[in-house]
Each structure stands twice: as structure tokens, then as C-alpha cells.
C-alpha positions as CSV (number, residue, x, y, z in Angstrom):
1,X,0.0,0.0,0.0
2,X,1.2,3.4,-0.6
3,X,2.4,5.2,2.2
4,X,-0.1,8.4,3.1
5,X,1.2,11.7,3.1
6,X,0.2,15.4,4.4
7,X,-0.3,18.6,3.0
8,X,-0.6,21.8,3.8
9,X,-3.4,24.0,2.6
10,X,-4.2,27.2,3.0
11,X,-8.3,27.9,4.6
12,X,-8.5,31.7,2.9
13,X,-7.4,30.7,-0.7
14,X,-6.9,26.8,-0.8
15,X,-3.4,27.0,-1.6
16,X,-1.1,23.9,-1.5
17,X,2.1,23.6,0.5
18,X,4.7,20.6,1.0
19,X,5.3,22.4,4.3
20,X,3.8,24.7,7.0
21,X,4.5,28.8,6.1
22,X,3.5,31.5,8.2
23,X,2.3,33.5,5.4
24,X,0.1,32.4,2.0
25,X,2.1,33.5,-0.6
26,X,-1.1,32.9,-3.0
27,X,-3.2,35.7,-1.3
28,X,-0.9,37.5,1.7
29,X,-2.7,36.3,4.4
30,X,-1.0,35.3,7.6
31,X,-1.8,31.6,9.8
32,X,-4.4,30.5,7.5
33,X,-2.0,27.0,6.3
34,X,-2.9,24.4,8.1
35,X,-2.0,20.6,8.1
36,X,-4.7,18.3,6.1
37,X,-4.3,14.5,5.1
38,X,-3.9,13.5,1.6
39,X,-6.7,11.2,1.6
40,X,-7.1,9.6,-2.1
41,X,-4.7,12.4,-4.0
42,X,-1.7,10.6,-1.4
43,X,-1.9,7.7,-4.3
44,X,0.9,7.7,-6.4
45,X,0.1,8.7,-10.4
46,X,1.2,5.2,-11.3
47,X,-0.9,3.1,-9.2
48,X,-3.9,4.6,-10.7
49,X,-6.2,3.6,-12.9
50,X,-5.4,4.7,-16.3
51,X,-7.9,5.0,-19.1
52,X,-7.5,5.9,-23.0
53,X,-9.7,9.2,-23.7
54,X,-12.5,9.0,-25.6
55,X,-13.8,10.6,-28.0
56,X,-16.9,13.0,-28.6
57,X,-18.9,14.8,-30.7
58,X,-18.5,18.3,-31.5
59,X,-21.5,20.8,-32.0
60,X,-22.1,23.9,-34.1
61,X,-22.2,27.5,-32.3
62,X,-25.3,28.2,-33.9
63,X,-28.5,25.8,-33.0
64,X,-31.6,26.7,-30.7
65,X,-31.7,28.1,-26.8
66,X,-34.3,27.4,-24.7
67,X,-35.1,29.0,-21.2
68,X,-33.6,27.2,-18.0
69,X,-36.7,25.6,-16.3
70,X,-37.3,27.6,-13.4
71,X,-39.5,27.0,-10.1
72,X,-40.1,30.4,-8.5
73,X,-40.0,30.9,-5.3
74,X,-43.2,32.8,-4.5
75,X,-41.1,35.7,-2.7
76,X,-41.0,38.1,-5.6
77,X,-37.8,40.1,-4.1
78,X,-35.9,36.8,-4.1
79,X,-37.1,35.3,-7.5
80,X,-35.7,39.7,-8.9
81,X,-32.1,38.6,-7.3
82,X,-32.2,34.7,-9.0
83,X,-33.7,35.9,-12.2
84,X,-36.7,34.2,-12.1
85,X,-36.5,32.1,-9.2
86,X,-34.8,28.4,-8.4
87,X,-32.8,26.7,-12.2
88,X,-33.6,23.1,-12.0
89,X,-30.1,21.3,-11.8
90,X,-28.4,24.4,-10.4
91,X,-26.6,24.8,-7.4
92,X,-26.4,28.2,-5.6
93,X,-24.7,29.6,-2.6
94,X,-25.7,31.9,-0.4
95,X,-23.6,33.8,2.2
96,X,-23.9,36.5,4.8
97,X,-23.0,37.6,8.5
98,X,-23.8,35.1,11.3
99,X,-27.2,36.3,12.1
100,X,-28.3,38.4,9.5
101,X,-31.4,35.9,8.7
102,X,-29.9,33.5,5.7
103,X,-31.7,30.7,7.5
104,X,-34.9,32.6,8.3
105,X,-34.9,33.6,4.0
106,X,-34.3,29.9,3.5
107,X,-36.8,28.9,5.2
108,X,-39.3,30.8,3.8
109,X,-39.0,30.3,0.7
110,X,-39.0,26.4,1.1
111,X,-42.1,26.9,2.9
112,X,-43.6,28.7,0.1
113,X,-42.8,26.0,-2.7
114,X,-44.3,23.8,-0.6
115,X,-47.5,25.6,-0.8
116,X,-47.2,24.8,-4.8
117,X,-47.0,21.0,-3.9
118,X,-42.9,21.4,-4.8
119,X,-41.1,18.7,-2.6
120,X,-38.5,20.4,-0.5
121,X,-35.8,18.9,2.0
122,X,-33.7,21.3,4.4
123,X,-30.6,19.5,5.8
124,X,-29.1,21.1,9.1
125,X,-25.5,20.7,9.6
126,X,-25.7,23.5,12.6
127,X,-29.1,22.9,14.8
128,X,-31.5,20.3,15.9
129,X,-34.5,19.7,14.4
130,X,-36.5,21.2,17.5
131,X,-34.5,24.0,16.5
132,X,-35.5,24.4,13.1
133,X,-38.9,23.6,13.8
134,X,-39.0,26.3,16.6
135,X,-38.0,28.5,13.8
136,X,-40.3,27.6,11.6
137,X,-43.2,28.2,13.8
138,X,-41.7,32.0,15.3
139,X,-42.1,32.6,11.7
140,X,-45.7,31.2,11.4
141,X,-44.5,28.3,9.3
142,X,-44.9,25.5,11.4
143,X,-47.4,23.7,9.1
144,X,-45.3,24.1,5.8
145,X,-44.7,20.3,4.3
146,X,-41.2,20.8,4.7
147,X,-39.1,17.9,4.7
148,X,-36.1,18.0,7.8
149,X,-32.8,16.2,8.7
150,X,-29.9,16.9,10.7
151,X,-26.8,15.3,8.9
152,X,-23.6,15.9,7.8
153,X,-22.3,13.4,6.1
154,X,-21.9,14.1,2.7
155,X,-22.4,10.1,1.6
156,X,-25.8,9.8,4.0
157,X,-27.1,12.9,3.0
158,X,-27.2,11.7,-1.3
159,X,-28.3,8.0,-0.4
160,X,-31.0,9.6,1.3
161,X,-31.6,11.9,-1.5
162,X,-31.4,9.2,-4.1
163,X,-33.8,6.7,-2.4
164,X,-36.6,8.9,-2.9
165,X,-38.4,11.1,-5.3
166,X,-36.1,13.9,-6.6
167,X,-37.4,17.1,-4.6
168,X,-37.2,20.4,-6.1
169,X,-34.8,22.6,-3.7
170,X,-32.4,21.1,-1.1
171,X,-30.9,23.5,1.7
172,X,-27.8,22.4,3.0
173,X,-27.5,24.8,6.0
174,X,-24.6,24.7,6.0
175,X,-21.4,23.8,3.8
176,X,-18.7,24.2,5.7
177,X,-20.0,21.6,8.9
178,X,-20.4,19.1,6.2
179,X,-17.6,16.1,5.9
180,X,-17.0,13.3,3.1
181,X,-15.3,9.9,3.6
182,X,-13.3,10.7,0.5
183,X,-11.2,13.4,2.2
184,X,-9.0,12.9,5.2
185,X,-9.5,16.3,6.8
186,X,-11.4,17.9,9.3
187,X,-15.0,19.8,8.4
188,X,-14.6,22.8,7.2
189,X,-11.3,22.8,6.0
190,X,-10.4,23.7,2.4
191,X,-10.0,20.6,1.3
192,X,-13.9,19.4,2.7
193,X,-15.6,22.0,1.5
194,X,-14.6,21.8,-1.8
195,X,-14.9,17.9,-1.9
196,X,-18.7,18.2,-0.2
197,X,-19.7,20.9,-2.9
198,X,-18.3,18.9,-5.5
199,X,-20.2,16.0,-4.9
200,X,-23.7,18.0,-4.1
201,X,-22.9,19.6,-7.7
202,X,-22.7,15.8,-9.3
203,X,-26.0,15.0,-7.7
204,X,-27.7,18.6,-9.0
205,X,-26.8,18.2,-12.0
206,X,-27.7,13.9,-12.4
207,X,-30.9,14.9,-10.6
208,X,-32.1,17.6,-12.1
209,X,-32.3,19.2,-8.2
210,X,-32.1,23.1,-7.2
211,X,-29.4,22.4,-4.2
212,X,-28.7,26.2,-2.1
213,X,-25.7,25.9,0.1
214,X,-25.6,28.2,3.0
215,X,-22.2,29.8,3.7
216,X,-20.4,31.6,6.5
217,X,-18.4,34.3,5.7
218,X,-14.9,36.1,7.0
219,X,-14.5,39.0,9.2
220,X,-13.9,41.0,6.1
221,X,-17.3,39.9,4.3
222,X,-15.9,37.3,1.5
223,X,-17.4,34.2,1.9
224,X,-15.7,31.7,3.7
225,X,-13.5,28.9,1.8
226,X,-11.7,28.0,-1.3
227,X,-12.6,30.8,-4.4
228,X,-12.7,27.9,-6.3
229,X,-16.1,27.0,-4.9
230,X,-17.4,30.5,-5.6
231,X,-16.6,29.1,-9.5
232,X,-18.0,25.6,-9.3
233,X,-21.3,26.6,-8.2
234,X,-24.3,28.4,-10.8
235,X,-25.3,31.5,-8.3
236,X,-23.6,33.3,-5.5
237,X,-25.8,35.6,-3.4
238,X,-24.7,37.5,-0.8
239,X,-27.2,38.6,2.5
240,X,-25.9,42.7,3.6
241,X,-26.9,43.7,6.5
242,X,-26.0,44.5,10.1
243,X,-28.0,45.0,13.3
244,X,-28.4,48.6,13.9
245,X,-30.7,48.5,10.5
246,X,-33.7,46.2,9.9
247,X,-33.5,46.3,6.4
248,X,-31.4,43.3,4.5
249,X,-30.2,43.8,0.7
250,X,-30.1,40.3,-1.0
251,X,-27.3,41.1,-3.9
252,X,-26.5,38.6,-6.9
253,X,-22.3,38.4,-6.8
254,X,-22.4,35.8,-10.1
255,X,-25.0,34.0,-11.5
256,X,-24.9,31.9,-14.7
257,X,-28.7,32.2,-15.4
258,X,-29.7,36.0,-15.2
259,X,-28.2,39.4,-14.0
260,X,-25.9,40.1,-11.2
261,X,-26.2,43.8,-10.8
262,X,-29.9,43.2,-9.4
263,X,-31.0,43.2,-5.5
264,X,-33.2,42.4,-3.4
265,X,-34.9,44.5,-0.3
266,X,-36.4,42.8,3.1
267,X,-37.2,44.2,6.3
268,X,-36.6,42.0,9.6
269,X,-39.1,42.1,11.4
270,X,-40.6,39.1,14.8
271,X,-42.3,37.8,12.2
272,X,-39.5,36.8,9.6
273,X,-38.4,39.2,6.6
274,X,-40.5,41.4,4.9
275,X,-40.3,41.9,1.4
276,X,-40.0,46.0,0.3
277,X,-41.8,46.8,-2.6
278,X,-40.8,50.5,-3.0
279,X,-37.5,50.9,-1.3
280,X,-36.3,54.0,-2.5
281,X,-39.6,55.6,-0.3
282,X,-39.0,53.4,2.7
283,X,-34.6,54.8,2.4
284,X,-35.6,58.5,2.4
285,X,-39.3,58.4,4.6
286,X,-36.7,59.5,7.8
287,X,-34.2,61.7,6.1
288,X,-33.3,65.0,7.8
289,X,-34.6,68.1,6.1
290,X,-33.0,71.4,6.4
291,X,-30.0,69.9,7.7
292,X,-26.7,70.8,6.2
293,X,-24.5,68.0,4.9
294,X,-27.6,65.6,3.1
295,X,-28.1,64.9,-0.4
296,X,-30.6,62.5,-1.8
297,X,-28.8,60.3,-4.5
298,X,-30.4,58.5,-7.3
299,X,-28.9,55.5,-7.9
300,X,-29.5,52.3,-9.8
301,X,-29.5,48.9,-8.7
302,X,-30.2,46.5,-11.5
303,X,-32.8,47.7,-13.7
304,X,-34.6,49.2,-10.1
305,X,-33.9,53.3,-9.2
306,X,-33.7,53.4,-5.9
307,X,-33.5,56.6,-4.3
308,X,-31.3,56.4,-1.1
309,X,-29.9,59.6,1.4
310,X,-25.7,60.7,1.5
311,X,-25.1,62.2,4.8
312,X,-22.2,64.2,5.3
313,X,-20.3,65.8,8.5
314,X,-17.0,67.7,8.1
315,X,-15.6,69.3,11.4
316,X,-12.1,70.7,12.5
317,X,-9.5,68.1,13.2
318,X,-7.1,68.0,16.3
319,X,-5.0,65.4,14.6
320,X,-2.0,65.3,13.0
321,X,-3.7,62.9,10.2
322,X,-7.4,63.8,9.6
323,X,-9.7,60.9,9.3
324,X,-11.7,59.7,6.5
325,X,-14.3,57.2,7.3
326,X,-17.0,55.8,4.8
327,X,-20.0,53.7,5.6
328,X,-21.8,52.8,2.6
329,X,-19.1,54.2,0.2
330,X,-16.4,52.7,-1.4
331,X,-13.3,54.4,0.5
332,X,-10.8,54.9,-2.0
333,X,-14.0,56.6,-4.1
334,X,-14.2,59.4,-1.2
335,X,-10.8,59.5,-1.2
336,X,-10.8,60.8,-4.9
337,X,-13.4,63.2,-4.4
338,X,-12.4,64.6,-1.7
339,X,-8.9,64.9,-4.3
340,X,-10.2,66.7,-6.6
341,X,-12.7,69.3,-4.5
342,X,-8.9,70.1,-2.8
343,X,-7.0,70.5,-6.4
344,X,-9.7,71.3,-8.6
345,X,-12.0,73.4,-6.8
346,X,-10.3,74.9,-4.3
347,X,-11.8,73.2,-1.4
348,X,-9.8,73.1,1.8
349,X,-10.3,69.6,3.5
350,X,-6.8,68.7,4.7
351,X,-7.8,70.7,8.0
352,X,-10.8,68.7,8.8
353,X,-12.3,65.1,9.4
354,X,-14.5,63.4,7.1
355,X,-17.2,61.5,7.6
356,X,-20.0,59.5,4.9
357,X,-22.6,57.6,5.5
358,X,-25.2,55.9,3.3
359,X,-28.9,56.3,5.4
360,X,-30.5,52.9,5.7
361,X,-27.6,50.3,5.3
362,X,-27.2,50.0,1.8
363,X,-23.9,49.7,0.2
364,X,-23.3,52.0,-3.0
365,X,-21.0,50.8,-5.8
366,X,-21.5,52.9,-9.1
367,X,-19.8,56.1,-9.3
368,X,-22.7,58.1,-10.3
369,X,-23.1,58.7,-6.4
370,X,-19.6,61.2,-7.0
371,X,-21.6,64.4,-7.6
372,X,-24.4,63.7,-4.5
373,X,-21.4,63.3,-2.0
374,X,-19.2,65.9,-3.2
375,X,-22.9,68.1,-2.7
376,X,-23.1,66.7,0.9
377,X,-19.4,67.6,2.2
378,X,-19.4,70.7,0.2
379,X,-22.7,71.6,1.9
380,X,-21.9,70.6,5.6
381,X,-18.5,72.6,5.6
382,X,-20.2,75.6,4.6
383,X,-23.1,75.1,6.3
384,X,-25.2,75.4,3.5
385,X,-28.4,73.2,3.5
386,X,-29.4,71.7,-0.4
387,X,-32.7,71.9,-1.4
388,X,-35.0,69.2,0.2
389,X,-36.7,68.6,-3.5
390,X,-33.6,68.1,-5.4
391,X,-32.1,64.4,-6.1
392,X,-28.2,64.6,-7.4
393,X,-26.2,61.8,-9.6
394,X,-23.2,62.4,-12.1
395,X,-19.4,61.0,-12.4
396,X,-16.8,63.2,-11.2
397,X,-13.8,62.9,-13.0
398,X,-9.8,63.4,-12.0
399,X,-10.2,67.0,-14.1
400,X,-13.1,67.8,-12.2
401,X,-15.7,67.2,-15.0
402,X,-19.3,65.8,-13.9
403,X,-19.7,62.8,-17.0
404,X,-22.5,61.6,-17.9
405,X,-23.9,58.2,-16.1
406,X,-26.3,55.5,-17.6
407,X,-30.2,55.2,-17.5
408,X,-30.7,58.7,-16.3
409,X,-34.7,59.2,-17.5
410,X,-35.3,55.9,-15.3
411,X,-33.6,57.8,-12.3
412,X,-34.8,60.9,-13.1
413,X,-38.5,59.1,-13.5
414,X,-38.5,57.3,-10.0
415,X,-37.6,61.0,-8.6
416,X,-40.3,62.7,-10.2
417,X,-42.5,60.0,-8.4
418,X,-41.5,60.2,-4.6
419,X,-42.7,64.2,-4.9
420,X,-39.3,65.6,-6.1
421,X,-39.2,68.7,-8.5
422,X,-35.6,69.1,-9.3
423,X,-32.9,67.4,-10.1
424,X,-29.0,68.6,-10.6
425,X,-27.1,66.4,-13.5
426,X,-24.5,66.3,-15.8
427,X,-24.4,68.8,-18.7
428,X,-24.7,65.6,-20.8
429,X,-28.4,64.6,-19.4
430,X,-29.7,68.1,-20.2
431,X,-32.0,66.7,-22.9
432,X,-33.5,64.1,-20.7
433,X,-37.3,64.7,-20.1
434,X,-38.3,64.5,-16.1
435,X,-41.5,64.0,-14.6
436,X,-42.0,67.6,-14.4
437,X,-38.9,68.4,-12.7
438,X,-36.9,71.4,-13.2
439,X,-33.2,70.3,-14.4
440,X,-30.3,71.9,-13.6
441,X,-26.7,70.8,-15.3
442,X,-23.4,71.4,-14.4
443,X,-20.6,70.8,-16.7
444,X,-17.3,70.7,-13.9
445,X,-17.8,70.4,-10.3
446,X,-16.6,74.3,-9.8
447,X,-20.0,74.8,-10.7
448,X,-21.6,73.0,-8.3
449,X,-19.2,74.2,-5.4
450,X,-19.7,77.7,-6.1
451,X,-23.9,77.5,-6.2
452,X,-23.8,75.7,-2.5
453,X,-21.6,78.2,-1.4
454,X,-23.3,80.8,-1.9
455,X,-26.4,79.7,0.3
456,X,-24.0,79.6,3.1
457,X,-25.1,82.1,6.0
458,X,-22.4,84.9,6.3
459,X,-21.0,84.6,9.5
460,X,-19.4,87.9,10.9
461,X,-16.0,88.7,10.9
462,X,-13.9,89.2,14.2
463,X,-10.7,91.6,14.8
464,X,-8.3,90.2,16.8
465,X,-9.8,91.6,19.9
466,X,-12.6,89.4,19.8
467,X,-15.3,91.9,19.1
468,X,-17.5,91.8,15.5
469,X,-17.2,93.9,12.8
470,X,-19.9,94.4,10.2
């Protein structure tokens, strides 16, 4: 018999090493190799079986395309995310923060293809089945014809599958507590998961099954495990989210069978999640009028406007390094705006900290949100308050021109609905037609700068004796 052998494999990247390193050299991270058995890759290449290839028939790029078969969900925010709901023979995996109601979504939507007489297991690698079920009926589900194990082995859990009529959606709750005889490693490990999500893949795609794996994720948000499972699987979604906000974005990261750039918005509430129909009313119903330093964005998400609230605060620094901190923003975004109001427009920020945040939660990723947050700082340092009725969107560039960004009569449209009657947007969009609202362009960002200036209060002067002159 061959003699076994270890490797070692890094748990942020998967990695291989013939010996233990402090640092990945793959991806930079430090103590992330650990020590995992060989399990069948320990045989050597000439002990194994070897077969002649054969061969197989090639097909023209041109023929006929049908739809994937899809089984919707019933939950209508989900089904906007997936593209239509669950792709028979698909596998999909979900991540999110511990706690941020991946289960409770899950769950849900099992219940509700139930409902349509779809057969649906859940398989619990984390909790009891008193737990699930206690779950279940917190969420008003506990008569839902869902089908419940708690198992983990990878081998149990497809001979169970395969002994019985192919169900329509498996949860596997989740993949990194599951563990196959094939690998000689602890659960959760690299070398697990990827083994477990292979074989869960084989039986999706044999079966014709909708599997959803639930995933935990990192402290910096990437979900947890090998990359390369991220590319075996059909559909990555990812649950945002935190504690201080009930609502919950569902966001497509990949997904071979419709869009990624759409999301989906929930509420938490006792009762479960709640899907939002109008978010963009629900992201500015509490937003602080007549307040310096706010600017109502419109953004897209997908092919949804959603109309969310930049809140600014810029105040006098003791430090020797003034902070920038960004909530909702990409960082090194602020960091270029704030760049170019310094160079181009003659804004002093180098005295001051910086502070953004996006009202709501909700994580902004297109740079059309440049012009509304160079309005918000712009306003709060001068003390200027920006008209309550006026939405903002444009691309700043490093010359300090606003450039044009896509979709703008669907932004400009969704404005014109929540009550608002102007909007400021690049010179490009000047010939776009709003629902009655009064446009104003601006060509560089001097422009803009200048106009919320000048609504700044004038604050007398003092002499150096302390007292006012006029």
C-alpha cells in the first residue's frame, strides 16, 4: 500500500504547501495554512487507474436556446435577485453575517414552494431539528410540508436523496459543517468543503435538483473557503446587512442564469423578513430636512432606481492625520473626491475630518453617487443646507468634469415619483425629459461648489480683539 502523506493548505485561498509557512504566498494572508491528510490524492500517479480518452462529438455554435426551467420561489424580491426564481439542476450559494437571517430567508421560501406541492428537503449541519422547527413556527410556518434532517455526512445525505423522489430545492444549512469519507480532513477545512460541494454539484446536475448551500463568511465579508467553490457553483448571493438596520439587501455576486447587478430588499421584522416593494420611499421616509450636509442620490440597482440619502459631516480636526471614514461608500472613491474638491475646486479639506454615510444600510457601488457626495461635504462645511426637493447623480472625474452616467430618464422618473421637482445632472443629461422636474446641469464640479456656497449664512467677521465687525 502506498504510504499516506500530508499537505498543507491554505483555509482563505486553498493554496497547497509541502510544508507549513506562516504566510500564504497565494493571497498575503498570515496563519491560514494548516495541516490536512492526503486522503485519495496521497496515491501515487502510477498506481492509478489509467484509461484511454475517448472521443466526442463536437456541436455547431449556432442551433436553438431554450429558457432554464425555473421553479419560483413565490417571494418576488428573491425570484428579482435569482432571475426568475430556483434553475432546475443548479446549485447556488448563499452567504452573509452570522445572524443576518440567511436561514430565516431559506426557510421561507422552502415553505412557500411547498404551498405549490414542490417537494422540498432542508438538511441542518448547525441545529437540531427542535430547533428548526421552533423557527419555523416564530415565523408562522410550522405547518409548511417541509421535509427535515440533521446530517452531515456528505455520503448519508445523497443516499437519502437518491432513495426517494427527486425534490425540487435542497438547503444544506450549512457547507462548511459538512464532511466526506473521500477526504482525510477535518470539516470545514479547504480541502472538505470543496470535496462536499463537489459531490452536491454531481447530484444537481444527475438529478435535475435546485441544491442552495448556506455559507459563513470572513470578518472582512468574502465568503468563507476556497474561491474555487465560488466558480464551481451556478449562483452566489450574498445577504448585507448589520443589526443597527432592519433592512437586509439580497445582492446577486455571479449568477450563470440572469443578472448580477440586481438586488433584493427585506425588512426584519418578529415575524420573519418582509419583502419592500418601494425601497427608495422606505430609504428616504426619515431623512433629515433642512440639515446641512444631506443629499438625496439616485442611484441604480439593476434595472430598479432606488433613491437612497448621503449624509455628510466635516468638522475641524485636532490630529495630526485627519480621518476619513466611509459607511456605505467605497473608500478609495471618497478619497478621490475629496482629491479633486482640494485641487480642482479649491476646497480646503486637509484641515478637517471626514465623515460619509449611506442612510438605511445600503452599500453604494457605481460612481454616479460622485456628484451627491461631493454636494453633501461641500454643503456641511459651509453650512449650507441643499434643497429638500432636489435628487443629485453624475461622475466626477480626476479634471473635475461631472460625466454623464447611464439610465438617467429611469432615475430621473422614479424621482419625479417620490414628490421631487428638481434634479442637478450632468451637462450631458440636459436633454433628458423628467416628470415635471426642473433640471439643472453642471458641466465641472466648480459649478456646483460655487452655487452651494453661496447659500452659506455669512458669518461675521472678528478683529483680533474678539469683538464683531460688520
Amino acid at each position: 500500500m502506498a504510504k499516506s502523506h500530508t499537505t498543507f493548505v491554505c483555509q482563505n485561498c486553498g493554496a497547497v504547501y509541502p510544508r507549513w509557512a506562516g504566510k500564504c504566498e497565494a493571497c498575503g494572508e498570515w496563519n491560514t495554512i494548516a495541516e490536512e491528510g492526503g486522503g485519495n490524492d496521497s496515491i501515487p500517479a502510477a498506481l492509478r487507474t489509467k484509461r484511454r480518452g475517448r472521443a466526442f462529438a463536437l456541436e455547431p455554435l449556432e442551433g436553438k436556446t431554450e429558457e432554464a426551467p425555473r421553479t419560483a420561489s413565490g417571494i418576488k424580491e428573491f425570484d428579482r435577485v435569482t432571475g426568475g426564481g430556483f434553475v432546475k439542476g443548479s446549485i447556488l450559494l448563499l452567504g452573509g453575517d452570522p445572524g443576518i437571517g440567511k436561514s430565516t430567508l431559506l426557510i421561507e421560501a422552502a415553505a412557500a414552494l411547498t404551498k405549490k406541492g414542490k417537494r422540498v428537503v432542508y438538511v441542518s449541519g448547525e441545529e437540531a431539528i427542535a430547533q428548526v422547527r421552533m423557527r419555523a413556527e416564530r415565523l408562522g410556518l410550522g405547518k409548511a410540508k417541509v421535509e427535515l434532517a440533521a446530517e452531515t455526512n456528505v455520503e448519508d445525505i445523497l443516499a437519502t436523496l437518491k432513495d426517494s423522489n427527486t425534490p425540487a430545492l435542497v438547503v444544506i444549512d450549512s457547507i462548511q459543517t459538512l464532511w466526506t469519507e473521500t477526504v482525510d480532513s477535518a470539516p470545514g477545512t479547504v480541502t472538505q468543503v470543496r470535496a462536499s460541494t463537489q459531490a452536491l454539484l454531481r447530484y444537481a446536475k444527475r438529478s435535475g435538483a435546485a441544491v442552495v448551500l448556506i455559507g459563513h463568511v470572513t470578518k472582512d465579508g468574502q465568503i468563507a473557503g476556497p474561491r474555487v467553490v465560488e466558480h464551481m457553483v451556478d449562483a452566489v448571493l450574498h445577504f448585507e446587512g448589520d443589526n443597527a438596520h432592519q433592512f437586509r439587501i439580497l445582492r446577486a455576486l455571479k449568477n450563470r442564469f440572469g443578472p448580477t447587478d440586481e438586488i433584493g430588499v427585506f425588512e426584519m421584522t418578529g415575524e420573519g423578513l418582509r419583502e419592500i416593494e418601494n425601497p427608495s420611499a422606505l430609504f428616504i421616509s426619515e431623512r433629515d430636512l433642512g440639515s446641512p450636509g444631506t443629499a438625496v442620490f439616485a442611484g441604480i440597482e439593476g434595472t430598479r432606481p432606488l433613491l437612497v440619502e448621503i449624509q455628510a459631516l466635516v468638522a475641524p480636526t485636532s490630529l495630526g492625520t485627519p480621518r476619513r471614514a466611509a459607511v456605505g461608500v467605497d473608500q478609495s472613491r471618497l478619497s478621490m473626491i475629496l482629491a479633486v474638491l482640494e485641487a480642482r475646486c479649491g476646497v480646503r479639506l486637509s484641515g478637517y475630518d471626514v465623515y460619509i454615510n449611506v442612510a438605511g444600510g445600503l452599500r453604494i457601488l457605481e460612481p454616479a453617487a460622485d456628484l451627491a457626495v461631493a454636494a453633501a461635504l461641500v454643503s456641511s462645511l459651509s453650512n449650507a443646507t441643499l434643497p429638500a426637493d432636489a435628487v443629485y447623480f453624475g461622475e466626477v472625474s480626476l479634471t473635475g468634469a461631472v460625466r454623464a452616467v447611464p439610465q438617467a430618464a429611469a432615475r430621473l422618473k422614479e424621482a419625479g415619483k417620490l414628490g421631487f421637482t428638481r434634479a442637478v445632472i450632468p451637462e450631458a443629461g440636459k436633454n433628458e425629459a423628467g416628470e415635471g422636474l426642473q433640471i439643472n446641469t453642471v458641466a465641472v464640479l466648480t459649478a456646483l461648489v460655487a452655487e452651494i456656497a453661496a447659500r452659506s449664512p455669512r458669518a461675521p467677521r472678528r478683529a483680533v480683539g474678539g469683538t464683531e465687525e460688520a
